[in-house]
N, C-alpha and C positions, 0 to 999 in steps of 0.2 A: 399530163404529169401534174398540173396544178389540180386536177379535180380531185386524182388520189392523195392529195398530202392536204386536200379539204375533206375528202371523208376521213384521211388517219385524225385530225386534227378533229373532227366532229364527235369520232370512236372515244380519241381522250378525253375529250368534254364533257361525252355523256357517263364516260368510267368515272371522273373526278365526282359528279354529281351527284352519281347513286353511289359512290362507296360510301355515305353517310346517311345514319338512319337513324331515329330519335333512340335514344340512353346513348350513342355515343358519347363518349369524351373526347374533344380537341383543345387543344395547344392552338391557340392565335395569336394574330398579333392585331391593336385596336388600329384600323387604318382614320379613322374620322369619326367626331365625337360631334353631333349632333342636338336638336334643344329637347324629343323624343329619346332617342335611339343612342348606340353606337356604332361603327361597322366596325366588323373583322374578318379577315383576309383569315379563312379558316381551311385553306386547301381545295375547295371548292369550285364549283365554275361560276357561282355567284357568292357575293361576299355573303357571312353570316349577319345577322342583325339580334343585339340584347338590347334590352327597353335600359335606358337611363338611370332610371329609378334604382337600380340592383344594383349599380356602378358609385352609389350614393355609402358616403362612411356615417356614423352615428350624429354627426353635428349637421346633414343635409348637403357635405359640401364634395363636388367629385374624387374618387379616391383614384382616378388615375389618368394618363396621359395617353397623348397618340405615340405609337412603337412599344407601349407598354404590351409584353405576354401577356396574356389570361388562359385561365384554365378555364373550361365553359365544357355545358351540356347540350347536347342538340336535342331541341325541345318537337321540329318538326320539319321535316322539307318536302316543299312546293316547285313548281320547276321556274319559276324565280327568287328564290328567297330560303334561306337555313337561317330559321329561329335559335335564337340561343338564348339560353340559362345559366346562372350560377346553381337554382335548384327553384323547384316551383314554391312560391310563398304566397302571404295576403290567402284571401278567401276564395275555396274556390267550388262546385259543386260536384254532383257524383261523377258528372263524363268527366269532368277535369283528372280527379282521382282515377277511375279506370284508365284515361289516357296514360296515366303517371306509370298506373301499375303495368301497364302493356307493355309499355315503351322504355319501361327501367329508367325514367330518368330520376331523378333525388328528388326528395319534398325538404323542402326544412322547414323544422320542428322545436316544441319547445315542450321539454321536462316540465310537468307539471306537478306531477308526485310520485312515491315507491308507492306501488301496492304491492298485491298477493302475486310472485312470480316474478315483476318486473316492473315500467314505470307505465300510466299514464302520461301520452303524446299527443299534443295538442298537433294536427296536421290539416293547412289550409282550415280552420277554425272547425275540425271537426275530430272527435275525440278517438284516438288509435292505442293498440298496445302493443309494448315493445317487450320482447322477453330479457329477463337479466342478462341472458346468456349473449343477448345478441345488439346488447347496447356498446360493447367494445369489442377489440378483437382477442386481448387478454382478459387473465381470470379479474372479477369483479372485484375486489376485496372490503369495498365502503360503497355501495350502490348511493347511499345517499348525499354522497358528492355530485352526483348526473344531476339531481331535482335545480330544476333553475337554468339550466342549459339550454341553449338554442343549437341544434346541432341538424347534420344532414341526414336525411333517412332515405333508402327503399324500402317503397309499398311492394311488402311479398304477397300478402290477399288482402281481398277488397270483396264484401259478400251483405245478404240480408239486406242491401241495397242501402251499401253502405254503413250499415249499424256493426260490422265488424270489422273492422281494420288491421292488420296485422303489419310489424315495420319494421327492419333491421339496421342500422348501423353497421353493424360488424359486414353484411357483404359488401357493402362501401370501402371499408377500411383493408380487407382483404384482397379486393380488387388496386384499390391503392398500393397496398404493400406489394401483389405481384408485378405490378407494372415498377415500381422502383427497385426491385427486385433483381428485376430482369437487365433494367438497366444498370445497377451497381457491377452485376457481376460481369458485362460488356465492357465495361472500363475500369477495373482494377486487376491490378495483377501481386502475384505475391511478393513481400519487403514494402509496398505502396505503402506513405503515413496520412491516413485519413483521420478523418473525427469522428466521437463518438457518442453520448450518452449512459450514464449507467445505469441501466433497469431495473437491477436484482444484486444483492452479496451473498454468499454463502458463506463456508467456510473454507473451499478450495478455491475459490477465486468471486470474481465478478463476472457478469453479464454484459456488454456496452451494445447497443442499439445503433448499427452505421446510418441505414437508414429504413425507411417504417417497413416495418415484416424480416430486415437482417438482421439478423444479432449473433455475439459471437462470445467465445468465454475470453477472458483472462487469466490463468492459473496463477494462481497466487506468488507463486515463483518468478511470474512476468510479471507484478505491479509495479516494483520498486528494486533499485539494485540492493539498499538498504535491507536487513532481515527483517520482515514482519511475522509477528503472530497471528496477523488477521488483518483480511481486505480492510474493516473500520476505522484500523490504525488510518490507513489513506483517505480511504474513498468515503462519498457518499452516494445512498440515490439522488441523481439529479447530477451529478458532477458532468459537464463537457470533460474531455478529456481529448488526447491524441493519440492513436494508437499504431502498433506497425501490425499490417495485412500478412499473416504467417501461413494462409491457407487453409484449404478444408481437409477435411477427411471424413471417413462412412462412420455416421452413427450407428447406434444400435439398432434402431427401429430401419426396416426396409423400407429404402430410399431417402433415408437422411443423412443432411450433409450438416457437420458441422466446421464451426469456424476456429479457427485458433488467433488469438490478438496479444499483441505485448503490448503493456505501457512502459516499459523501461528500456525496450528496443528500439522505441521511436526518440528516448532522449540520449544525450551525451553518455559514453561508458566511463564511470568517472575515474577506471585505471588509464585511462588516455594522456591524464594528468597528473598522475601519481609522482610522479619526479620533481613536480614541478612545487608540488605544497609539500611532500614531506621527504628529509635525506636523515642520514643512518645518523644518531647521535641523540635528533628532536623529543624534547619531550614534549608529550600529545597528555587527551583527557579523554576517556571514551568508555560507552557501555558494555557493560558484557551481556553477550545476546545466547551464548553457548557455552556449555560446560563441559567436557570430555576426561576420559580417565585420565591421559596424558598432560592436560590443559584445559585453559580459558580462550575461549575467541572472544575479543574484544572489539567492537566497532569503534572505528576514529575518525570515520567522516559516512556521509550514506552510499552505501556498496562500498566501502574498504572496512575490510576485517583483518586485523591483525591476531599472531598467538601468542600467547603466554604461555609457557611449557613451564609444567609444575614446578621444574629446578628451575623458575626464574621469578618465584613469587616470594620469595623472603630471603632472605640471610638473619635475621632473628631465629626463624624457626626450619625445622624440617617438614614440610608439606607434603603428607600421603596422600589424601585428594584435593583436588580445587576446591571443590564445595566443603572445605573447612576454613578456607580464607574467604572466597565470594561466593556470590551469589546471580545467578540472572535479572538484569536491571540495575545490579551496582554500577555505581558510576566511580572510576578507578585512574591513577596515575599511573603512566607507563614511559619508557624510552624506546625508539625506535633504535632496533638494533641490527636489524638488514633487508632491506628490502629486494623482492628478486618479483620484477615488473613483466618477467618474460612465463613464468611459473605466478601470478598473480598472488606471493603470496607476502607477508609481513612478519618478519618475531619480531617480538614485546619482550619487553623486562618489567615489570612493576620493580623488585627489585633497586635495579638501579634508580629508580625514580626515588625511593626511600635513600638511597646513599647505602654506601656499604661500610658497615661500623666497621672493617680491618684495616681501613685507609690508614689510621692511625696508628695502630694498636702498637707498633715497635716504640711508636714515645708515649703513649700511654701508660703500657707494660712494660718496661724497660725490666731488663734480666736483674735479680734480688730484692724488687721491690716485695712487698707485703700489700693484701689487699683482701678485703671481703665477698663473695661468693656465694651462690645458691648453688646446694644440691641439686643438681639436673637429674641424673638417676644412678643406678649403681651398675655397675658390670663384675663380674670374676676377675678383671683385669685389673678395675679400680673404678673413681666414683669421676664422671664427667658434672662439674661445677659452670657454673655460668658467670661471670664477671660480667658482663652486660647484654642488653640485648642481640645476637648474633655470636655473641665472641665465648666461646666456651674453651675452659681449659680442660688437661687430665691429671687425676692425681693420681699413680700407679698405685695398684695393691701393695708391691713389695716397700714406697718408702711409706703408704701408712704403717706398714709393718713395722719399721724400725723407729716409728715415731713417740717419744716418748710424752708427758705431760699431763695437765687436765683433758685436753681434748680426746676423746673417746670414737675416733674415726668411723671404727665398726659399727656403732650406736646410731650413727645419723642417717636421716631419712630424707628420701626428695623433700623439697621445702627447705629443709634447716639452711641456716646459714655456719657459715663458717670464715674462718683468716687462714690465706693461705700467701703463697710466696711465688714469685716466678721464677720460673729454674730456666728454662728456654721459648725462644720465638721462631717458630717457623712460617713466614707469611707465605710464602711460594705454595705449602703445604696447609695453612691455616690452620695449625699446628699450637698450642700453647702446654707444655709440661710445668705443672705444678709442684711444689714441695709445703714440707711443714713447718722449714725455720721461719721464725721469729723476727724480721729484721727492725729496724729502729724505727723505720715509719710506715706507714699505713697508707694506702689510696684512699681519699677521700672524697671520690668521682659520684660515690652515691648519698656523700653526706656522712658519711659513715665515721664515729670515734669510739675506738676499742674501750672498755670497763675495766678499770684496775678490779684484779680480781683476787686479792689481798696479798695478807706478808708471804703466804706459802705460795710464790707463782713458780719459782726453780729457779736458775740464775739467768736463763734466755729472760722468762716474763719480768724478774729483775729491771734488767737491763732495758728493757721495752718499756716498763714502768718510768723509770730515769729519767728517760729521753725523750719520752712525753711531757713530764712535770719538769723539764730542762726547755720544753719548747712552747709553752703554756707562760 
């Protein structure tokens, strides 16, 4: 019994050994850091060993500890010992190079200039070319950001004994992204709020980068609960962000998968609280983000939108469309006038925000007074006059008819003014009935004092005259 659980035990030993072979990548952990060397426990039946030197940050001083990860390259194994790499550097000669290139393990390298195609790479001090194509894994857009860079490459060919060198980056970064790739979509599931990066803006949304090689859209409709005109409003390239994991679906191209990502589903929905900051009565300040035959949407906090419906944007005037009062981007006063938090939805008054000029009018107008008036326009029925902003009265056809005097009713046009009298008040109806007598005093709400308009006035303007020069 013991000899067979010494050969199963000999069988794992010798599998654990040979499943590593130079260009592998492993995951270790540094067990002992030495005055040479360090070891790592890299799965292996013997620990792996990297030289010191490589373990060194730019001041000389070690950059890491015992239980520290490393991400390492198996540079060779011996049946004691798995060499390891971060990537081969320093100088080295052409076996070193062909070993590199056989064995796919990384060189690092440093950007020494753009040329014609691509960059000049200086590898183990001997001079290589990289194509543009293949110095990242995305498109290029300023190749001359790379010059000056120390960065990892595979040697794809090695020829001429050496005098040609060929070297990519991009199957590094490719092989990187699948292996994170792989592992992203192992442990995320859909609603998950991960982080992100943003790569790209268009105009229907943004791009965000979960992690190297996934990326996933935004629709613009998911930025912000807020209305935008454009991801820029928000976003920039470079922004971290947090986003909710809303799933793939089949691209266009066979066998693509894309992502779908919110940023406004991974924060607070801010009708959650809508109770809480605004009740029916409030006056609010907010912009108008939309215009509609019906109405204005106005926004009064980000993701709440309220309306304004055309009959709620003056009592001065009669409004045929919004876009003759506002505009998109005005910034406007309104009252909250019902909120229905189950229907997600708000009306707005501007309106009453303005106050309503009828509050008054029964002591204002009081029935016999006299007071001056703009022709608002004419009807067949009679001439609708304006006594102030909102408040229009009527002066019927039949008593300009019977009206006698200087005044020439027929004669007048929108614009003119005129004196006229109040006969009656209907506020329930917002109703005002006009006449043409004459009475003793005048409203002088707009400033307004009547002109003696000599000895021929008749016995009304008489009397009017009188009791002016009687109150003077």
């Amino acid at each position: 019994m013991s000899e067979d659980f010494a050969e199963l035990f000999a069988s794992y030993e010798s599998q654990r050994k040979t499943a590593l072979k130079a260009g592998d990548k492993i995951s270790g952990t540094v067990i002992s850091i030495g005055q040479k060397a360090a070891f790592v426990d890299c799965g292996a039946s013997v620990d792996g060993i990297v030289d010191r030197e490589e373990l060194l940050n730019d001041d000389g001083e070690l950059s890491v500890a015992e239980g520290d990860t490393l991400e390492l390259y198996v540079v060779g194994v011996t049946d004691d010992s798995v060499r390891l790499s971060k990537a081969l550097t320093g100088i080295g000669g052409l076996n070193m190079l062909e070993d590199a290139y056989n064995s796919g393990v990384p060189v690092e390298g440093k950007v020494r200039e753009q040329i014609k195609g691509g960059f000049h790479v200086e590898i183990l001090k001997h001079r290589a070319f990289c194509p543009v194509s293949q110095i990242d894994a995305r498109y290029v857009a300023t190749p001359e950001d790379y010059v000056g860079q120390t960065l990892q490459f595979r040697i794809t060919k090695v020829s001429e004994n050496g005098r040609n060198i060929v070297v990519s980056r991009r199957a590094l970064l490719e092989e990187e992204q699948k292996q994170a790739s792989a592992s992203f979509f192992e442990t995320v599931s859909d609603g998950d709020i991960v982080e992100g990066t943003v790569t790209r803006l268009a105009a229907f949304g943004a791009f965000v980068e979960l992690v190297p090689g996934v990326e996933g859209l935004v629709h613009i409709s998911e930025i912000a609960w807020a209305r935008i005109q454009s991801p820029e409003e928000i976003l920039s390239v470079g922004d971290k962000v947090r986003v909710k994991y809303l799933g793939t679906s089949a691209g266009k191209k066979p066998g693509e998968t894309r992502l779908s990502l919110s940023i406004k589903q991974a924060q607070d929905d801010p009708w959650k609280t809508i109770g809480e900051r605004f009740k029916d009565g409030d006056k609010v300040t907010g912009k108008v983000v939309k215009l509609m035959d019906f109405g204005a949407f106005v926004e009064i906090a980000p993701g709440i939108e309220g309306l304004v419906h055309v009959s709620e944007m003056s009592y001065a005037k009669r409004i045929n469309k919004p876009g003759d009062v506002v505009q998109v981007g005005d910034m406007v006063a309104a009252v909250v006038k019902q909120i229905d938090v189950e229907k997600q939805r708000i009306s707005l008054s501007m309106r009453d925000a303005e106050g309503d000029p009828w509050m008054n009018v029964a002591e204002k107008y009081p029935v016999g007074q006299t007071v001056q008036g703009t022709v608002e326009k004419r009807q067949q029925f009679g001439l609708f006059i304006s006594l102030e902003p909102g408040v229009t009265g009527l002066l019927p056809q039949s008593v300009m008819s019977r009206a006698d005097g200087e005044v020439k009713f027929d004669k007048l046009n929108t614009g003119d003014t005129v004196v006229v009298s109040i006969e009656s008040v209907n506020l329930r109806e917002r109703k005002i009935s006009l006449g043409t007598g004459k009475k003793e005093e005048v409203s002088d709400w707009k400033g307004y004092k009547p002109q003696s308009s000599g000895p021929d006035m008749g016995s009304l303007g008489s009397a009017l005259a009188e009791a002016l020069k009687k109150k003077s």
